[in-house]
Phi, psi and omega in degrees: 000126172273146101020192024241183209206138175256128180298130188274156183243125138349267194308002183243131170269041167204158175310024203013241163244005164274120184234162156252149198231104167267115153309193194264313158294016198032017160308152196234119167261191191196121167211130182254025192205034207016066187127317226260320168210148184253112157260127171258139193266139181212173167318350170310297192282026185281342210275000185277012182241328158294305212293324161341292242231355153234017178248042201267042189306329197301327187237083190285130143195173186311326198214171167193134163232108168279124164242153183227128205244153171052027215285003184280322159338315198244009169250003159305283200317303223238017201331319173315296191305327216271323238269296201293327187278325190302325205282328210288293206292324182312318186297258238290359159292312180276347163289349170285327182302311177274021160250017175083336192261106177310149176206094173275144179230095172287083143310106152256104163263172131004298211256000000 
């Protein structure tokens, strides 16, 4: 069963054409163009993803919760790759943290 999750566009009052696509095998895509072409995120794209998940001027608030449904798929598929996105979501909890603002990262699995 694929995934998927919309990526926020700023400047858009809809969910615009960006998505991530988790496979079944916990692989991760990337499309800016809904659909029409796919980058599978590999480490080329980690550092685009702490700046994601610690660059969020666009959205101000008080608090921030990330969630991520099913991540034992892709740390099964993949442990290395899992090792590097875990170390990813940890840095940026605590870089929201030494700015006063929470940032929860929510595993949600199976067990």
């Amino acid at each position: 069963m694929l995934r998927e999750y919309t990526v926020l566009t700023p400047e858009m009052a809809t969910r615009g054409a960006r998505r991530l696509v988790i496979g079944n095998a916990g692989e991760i895509y990337y499309t800016d163009d809904h659909y029409l072409t796919f980058q599978k995120i590999s480490e080329q794209y980690w550092d685009a993803l702490k700046e994601c998940i610690t660059d969020l001027d666009w959205c101000p608030a008080a608090r921030y919760i990330l969630i991520y449904d099913y991540p034992e798929a892709f740390s099964k598929a993949e442990p290395e790759q899992w090792k590097i996105a875990y170390d990813i979501l940890r840095s940026a909890v605590e870089y929201w943290q030494e700015i006063d603002i929470p940032l929860e990262v929510l595993l949600i699995g199976e067990s």
